[in-house]
Wavefront OBJ file of the C-alpha trace (Angstrom):
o trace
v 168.719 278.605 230.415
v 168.001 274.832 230.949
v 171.451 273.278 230.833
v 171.167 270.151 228.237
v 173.687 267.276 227.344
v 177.724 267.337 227.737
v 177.174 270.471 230.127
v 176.932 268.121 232.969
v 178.284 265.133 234.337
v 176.443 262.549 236.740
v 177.708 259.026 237.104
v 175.147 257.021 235.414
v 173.406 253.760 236.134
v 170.243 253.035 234.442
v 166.964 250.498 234.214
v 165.496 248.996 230.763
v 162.594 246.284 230.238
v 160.590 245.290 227.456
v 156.954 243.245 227.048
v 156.277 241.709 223.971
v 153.506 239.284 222.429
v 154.852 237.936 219.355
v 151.069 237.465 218.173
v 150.620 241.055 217.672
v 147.884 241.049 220.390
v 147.805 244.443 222.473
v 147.972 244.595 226.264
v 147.353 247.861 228.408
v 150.729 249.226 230.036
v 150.426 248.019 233.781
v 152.606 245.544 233.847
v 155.765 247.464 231.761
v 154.933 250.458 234.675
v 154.932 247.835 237.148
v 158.110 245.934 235.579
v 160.722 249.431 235.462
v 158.606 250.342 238.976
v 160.161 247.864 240.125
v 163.901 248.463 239.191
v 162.965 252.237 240.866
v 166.488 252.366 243.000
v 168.440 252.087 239.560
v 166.763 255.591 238.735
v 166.805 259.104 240.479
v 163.952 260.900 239.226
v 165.327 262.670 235.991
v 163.977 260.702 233.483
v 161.767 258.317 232.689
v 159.952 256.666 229.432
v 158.106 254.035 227.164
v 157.449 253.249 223.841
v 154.371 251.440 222.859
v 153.710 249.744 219.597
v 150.517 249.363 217.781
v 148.574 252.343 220.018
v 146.944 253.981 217.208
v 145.125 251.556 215.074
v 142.823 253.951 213.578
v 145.715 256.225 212.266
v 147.983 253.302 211.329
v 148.773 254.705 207.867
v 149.720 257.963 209.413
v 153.006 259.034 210.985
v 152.432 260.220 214.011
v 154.649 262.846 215.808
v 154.383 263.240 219.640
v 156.456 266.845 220.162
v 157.591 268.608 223.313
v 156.936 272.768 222.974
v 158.683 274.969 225.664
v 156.138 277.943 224.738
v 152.659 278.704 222.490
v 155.028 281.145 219.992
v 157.463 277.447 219.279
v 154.231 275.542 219.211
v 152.379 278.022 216.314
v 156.066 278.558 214.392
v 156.645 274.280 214.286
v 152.990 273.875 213.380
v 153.078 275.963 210.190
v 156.334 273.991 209.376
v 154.432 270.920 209.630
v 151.718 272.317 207.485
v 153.816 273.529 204.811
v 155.468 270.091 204.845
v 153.000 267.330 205.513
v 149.330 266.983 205.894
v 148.483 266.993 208.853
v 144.856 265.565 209.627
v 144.826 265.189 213.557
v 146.346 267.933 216.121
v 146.016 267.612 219.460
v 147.450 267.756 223.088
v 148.222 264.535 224.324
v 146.080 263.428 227.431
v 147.561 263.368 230.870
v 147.342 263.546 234.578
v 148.397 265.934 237.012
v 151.487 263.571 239.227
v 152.965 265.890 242.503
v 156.498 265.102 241.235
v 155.975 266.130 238.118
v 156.302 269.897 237.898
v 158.171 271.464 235.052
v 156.300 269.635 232.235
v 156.709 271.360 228.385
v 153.383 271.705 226.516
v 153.021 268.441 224.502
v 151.182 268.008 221.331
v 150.495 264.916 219.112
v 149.889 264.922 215.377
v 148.629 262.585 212.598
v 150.082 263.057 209.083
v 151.037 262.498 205.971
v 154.148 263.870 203.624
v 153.347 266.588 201.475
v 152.841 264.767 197.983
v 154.165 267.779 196.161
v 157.098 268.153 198.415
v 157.767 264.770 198.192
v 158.108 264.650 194.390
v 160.436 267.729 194.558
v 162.609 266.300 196.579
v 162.624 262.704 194.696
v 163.082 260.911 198.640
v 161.492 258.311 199.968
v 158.416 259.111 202.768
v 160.556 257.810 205.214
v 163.928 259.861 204.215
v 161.682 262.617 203.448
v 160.415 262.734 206.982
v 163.285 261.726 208.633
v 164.748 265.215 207.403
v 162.119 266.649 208.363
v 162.795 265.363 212.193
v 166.014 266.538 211.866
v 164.942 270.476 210.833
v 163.027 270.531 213.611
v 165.209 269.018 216.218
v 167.696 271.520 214.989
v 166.533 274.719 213.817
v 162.935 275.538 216.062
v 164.510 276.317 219.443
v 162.235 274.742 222.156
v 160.722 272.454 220.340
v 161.684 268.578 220.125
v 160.140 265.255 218.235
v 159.952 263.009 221.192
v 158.720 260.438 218.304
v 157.475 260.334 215.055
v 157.029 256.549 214.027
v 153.959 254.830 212.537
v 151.142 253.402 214.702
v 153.718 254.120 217.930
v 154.811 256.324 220.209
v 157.063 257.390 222.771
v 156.022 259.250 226.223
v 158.556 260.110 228.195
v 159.669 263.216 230.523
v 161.458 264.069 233.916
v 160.329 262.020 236.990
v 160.912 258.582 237.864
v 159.410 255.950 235.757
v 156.321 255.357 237.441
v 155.298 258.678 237.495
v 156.189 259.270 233.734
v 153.825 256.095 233.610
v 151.139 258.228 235.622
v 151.560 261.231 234.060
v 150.832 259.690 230.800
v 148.305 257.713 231.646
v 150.168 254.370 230.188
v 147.620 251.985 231.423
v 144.684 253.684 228.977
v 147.200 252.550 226.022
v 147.250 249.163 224.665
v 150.541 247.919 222.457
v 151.871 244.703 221.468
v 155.512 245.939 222.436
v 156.167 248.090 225.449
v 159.507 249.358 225.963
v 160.663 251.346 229.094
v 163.395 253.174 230.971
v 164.274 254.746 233.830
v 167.360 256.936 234.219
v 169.934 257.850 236.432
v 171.428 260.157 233.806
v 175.191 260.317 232.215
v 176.280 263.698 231.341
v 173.299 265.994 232.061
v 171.300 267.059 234.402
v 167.912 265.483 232.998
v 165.796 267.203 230.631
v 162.479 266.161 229.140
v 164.268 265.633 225.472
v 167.021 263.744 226.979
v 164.749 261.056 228.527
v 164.358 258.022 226.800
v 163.377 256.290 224.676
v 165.211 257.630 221.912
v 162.982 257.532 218.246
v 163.345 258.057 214.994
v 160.258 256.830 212.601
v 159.905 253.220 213.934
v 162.845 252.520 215.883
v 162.902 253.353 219.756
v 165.672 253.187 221.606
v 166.206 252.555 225.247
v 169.986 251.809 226.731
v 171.852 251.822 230.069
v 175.765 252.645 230.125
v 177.446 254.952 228.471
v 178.809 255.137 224.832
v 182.994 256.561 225.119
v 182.790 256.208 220.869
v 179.676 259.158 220.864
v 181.923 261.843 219.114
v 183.118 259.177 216.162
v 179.623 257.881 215.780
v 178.142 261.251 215.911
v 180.194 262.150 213.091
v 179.730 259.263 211.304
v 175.806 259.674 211.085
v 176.039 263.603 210.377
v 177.544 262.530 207.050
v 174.562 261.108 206.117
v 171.523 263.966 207.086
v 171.185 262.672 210.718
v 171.829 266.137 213.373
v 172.069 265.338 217.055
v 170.771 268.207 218.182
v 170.484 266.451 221.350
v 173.121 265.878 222.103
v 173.328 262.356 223.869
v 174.538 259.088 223.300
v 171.466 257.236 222.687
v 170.830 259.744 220.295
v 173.657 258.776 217.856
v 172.705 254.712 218.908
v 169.294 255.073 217.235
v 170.526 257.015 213.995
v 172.825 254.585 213.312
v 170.793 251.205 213.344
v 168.338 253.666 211.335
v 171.463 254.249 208.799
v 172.838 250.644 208.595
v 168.712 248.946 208.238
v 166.950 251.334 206.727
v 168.997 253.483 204.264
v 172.704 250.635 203.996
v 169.970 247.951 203.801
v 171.684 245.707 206.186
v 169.599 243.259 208.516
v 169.310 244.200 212.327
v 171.460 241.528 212.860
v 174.328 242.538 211.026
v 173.953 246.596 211.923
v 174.185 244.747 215.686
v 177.404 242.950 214.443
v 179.013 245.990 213.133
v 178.275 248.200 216.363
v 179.953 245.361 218.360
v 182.029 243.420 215.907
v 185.152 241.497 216.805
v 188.164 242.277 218.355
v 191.355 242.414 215.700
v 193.121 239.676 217.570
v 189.662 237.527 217.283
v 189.931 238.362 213.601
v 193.261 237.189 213.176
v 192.551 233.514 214.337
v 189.506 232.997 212.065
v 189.659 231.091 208.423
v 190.639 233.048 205.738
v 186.958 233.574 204.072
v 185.527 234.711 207.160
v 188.697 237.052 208.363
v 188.546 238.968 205.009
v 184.711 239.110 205.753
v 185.231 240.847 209.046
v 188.271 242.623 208.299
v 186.629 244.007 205.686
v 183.557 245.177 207.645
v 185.790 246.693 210.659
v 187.335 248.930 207.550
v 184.562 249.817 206.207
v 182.174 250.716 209.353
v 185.148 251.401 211.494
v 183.009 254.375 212.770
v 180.044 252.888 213.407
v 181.847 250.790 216.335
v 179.656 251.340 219.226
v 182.163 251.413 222.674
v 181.918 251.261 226.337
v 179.469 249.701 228.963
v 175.937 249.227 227.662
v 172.731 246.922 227.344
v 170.235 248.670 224.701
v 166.625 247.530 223.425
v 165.561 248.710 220.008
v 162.006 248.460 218.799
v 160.648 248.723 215.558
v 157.523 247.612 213.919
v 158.606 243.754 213.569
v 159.442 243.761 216.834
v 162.884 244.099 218.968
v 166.428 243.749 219.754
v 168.606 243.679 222.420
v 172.474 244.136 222.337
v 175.152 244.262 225.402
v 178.803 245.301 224.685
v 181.586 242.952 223.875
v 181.870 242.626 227.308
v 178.826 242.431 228.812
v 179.305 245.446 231.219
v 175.707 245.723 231.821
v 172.930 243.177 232.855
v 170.179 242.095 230.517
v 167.837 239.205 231.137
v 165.468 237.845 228.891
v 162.720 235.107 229.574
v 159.538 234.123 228.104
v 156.646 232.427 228.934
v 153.935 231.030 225.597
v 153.870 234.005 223.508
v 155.174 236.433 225.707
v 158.512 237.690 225.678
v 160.564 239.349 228.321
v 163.633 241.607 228.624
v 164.901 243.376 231.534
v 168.092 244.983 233.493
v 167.381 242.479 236.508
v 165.315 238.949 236.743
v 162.905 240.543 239.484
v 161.458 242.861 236.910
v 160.229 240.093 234.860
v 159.093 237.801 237.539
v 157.128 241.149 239.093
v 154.931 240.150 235.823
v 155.206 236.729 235.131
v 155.888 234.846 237.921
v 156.242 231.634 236.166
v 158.814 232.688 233.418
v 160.579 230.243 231.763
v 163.368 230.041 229.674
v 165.492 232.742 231.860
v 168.757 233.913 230.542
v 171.316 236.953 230.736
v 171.572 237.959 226.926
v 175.245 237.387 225.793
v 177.775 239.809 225.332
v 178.017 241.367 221.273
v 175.551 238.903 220.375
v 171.972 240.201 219.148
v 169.165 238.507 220.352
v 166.223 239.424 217.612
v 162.257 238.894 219.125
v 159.783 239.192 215.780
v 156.378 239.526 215.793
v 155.310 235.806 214.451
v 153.655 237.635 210.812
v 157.450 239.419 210.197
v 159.519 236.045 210.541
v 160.072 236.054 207.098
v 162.287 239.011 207.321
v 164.722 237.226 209.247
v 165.319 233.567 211.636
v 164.642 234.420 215.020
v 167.301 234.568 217.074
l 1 2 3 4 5 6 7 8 9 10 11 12 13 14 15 16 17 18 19 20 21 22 23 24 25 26 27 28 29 30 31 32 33 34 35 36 37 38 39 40 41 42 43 44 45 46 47 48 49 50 51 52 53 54 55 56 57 58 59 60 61 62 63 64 65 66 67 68 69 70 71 72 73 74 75 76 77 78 79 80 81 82 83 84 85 86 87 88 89 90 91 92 93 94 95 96 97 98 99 100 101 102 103 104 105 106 107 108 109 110 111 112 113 114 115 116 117 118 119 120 121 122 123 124 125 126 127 128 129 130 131 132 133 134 135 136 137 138 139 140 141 142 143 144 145 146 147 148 149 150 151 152 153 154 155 156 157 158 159 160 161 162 163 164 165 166 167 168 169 170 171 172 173 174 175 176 177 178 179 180 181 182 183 184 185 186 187 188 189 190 191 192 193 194 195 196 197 198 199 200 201 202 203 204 205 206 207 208 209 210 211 212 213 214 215 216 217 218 219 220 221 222 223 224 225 226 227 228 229 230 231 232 233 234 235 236 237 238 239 240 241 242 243 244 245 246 247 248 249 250 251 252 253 254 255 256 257 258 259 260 261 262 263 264 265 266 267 268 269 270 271 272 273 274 275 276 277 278 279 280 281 282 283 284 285 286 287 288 289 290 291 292 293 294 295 296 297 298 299 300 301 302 303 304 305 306 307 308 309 310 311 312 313 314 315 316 317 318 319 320 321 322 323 324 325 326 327 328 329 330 331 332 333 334 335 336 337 338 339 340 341 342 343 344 345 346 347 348 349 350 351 352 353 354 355 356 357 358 359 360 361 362 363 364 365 366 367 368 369
């Protein structure tokens, strides 16, 4: 039996970089291989990943699931789960290359759909709570089988193997995206597994994060209250359920959900004026579990584009730059300048403060920060 997450602990130390063009233009995925490629020492071969936005054009409507299978029996038992429960109108294995390193690979499918309109009225949710549940059933109740991502006109392809031969494997320079997001791990707490790699999904978001979160067990609990199973089983995990929680279903902005999972100290609190220490008193009560702790630098993506968030205390690096329309964001300087040279506008991102990249036709959810 594969031993997964909490059965094993390795210290942990970790690579993250992004590539966005805020025009919504879409670039093949050399340079985000060549960008984590080059961070290769922070990583030890037992997981690597990206997440590309705007890949599918033709099926942007659709959502489309990319799942890992550990046998033919889990594949044909999920697949008449998804076709009791959505319509599905494109199955297929996702396209990849044979890589030396790469060895132990699950079978790994790829599917366009669409809720089930009838299911959807009986249940009276959303399409997006509707699937998310969905996501979870599987995750949790079809042994060998796991949603690697299940977003709208994006995906995530990741797997065991350092970065660059994840990168290989799935043949990441065929895809073009506006946002690339990528990681490679040196894993905390497991052994490395194909479902543990990163990024983390659920529907849009992606999630890819260095460090290690000591508040997992109170914000595990804290999503489960609300439908969300980590049947994974990792840190990260519980990360992306909660900004999906406090955006998508609390109807908070990005910024604030960032606030909340690094808010203020209590003595902080206690000097501010009266309006505004109510304000954040009040949050801490209220979302005292969704207090994200210990060292970590995360990226989340999403479909207006992305955010990036170190602890209070800025345990981990995380550099940003950009250069005209391009924006940049990774664990050390070199990895940017390995693809733009000329970068300007360098900076580490600061400690518990968000720093929000949109796509230029989304600014009107939110400034730009």
């Amino acid at each position: 039996m594969r031993k997964r997450e909490g059965e094993v602990r390795i210290p942990s130390g970790c690579a993250i970089a992004a590539i966005m063009d805020r025009t919504g233009a879409c670039h093949d995925g050399r340079n985000i291989v060549k960008s984590i490629a080059l961070m290769h020492d922070r990583s030890n071969g037992l997981g690597g990943g990206f997440a590309a936005y705007g890949i599918y054009p033709d099926y942007a409507e659709l959502y489309a699931f990319h799942i890992f299978y550990e046998s033919r029996e889990e594949r044909l038992a999920t697949e008449s789960y998804l076709n009791d429960m959505f319509v599905v109108e494109v199955s297929e294995k996702i396209p990849t290359t044979k890589v030396r390193a790469i060895t132990d690979e699950p079978i790994i499918w790829r599917y366009f759909l669409r809720p089930n309109t009838g299911k959807i009225e009986e249940t009276g949710l959303s399409e997006d709570e509707y699937t998310m549940r969905c996501v979870m059933r599987i995750n949790g109740m079809f042994p060998g089988t796991f949603v690697a991502s299940s977003g709208k006109n994006m995906g995530a392809f990741k797997g065991v193997g350092y970065p660059e031969e994840i990168g290989e494997f799935y043949r990441i320079d065929e895809y073009k995206a506006w946002l690339w997001t990528a990681h490679g791990r040196f894993p905390t707490n497991t052994p490395g597994w194909w479902g543990g790699a990163h990024p983390f999904t659920l529907l849009d978001w992606s999630t890819v994060h260095n460090g290690e979160i000591s508040s997992y067990d109170a914000n595990r609990r804290y999503v489960e209250m609300y439908d969300y199973d980590c049947a994974l089983q990792t840190d990260t995990e519980a990360i992306t359920y909660l900004f999906d929680l406090l955006v998508r279903k609390h109807g908070l902005s990005q910024e604030m959900a960032a606030h909340i999972m690094t808010a203020p100290e209590w003595d902080y609190i206690e000097t501010l004026p009266p309006a505004e220490r109510d304000f954040e008193t009040a949050l801490r009560s209220v979302y005292s579990s969704a207090l994200v702790n210990g060292p970590f630098s995360i990226i989340i993506g999403s479909s207006s584009g992305m955010l990036a968030l170190n602890d209070r205390l800025k345990l981990r690096a995380l550099v940003a730059a950009e250069k005209g329309d391009m924006f940049y964001l990774a664990s050390e300087e070199a990895a940017i300048r390995a693809v733009c040279p000329d970068a300007e506008n360098v900076r580490t991102v600061d400690g518990g403060v968000p720093l929000r990249v949109m796509r230029y036709d989304c600014e009107t959810e939110g400034a730009m920060r």
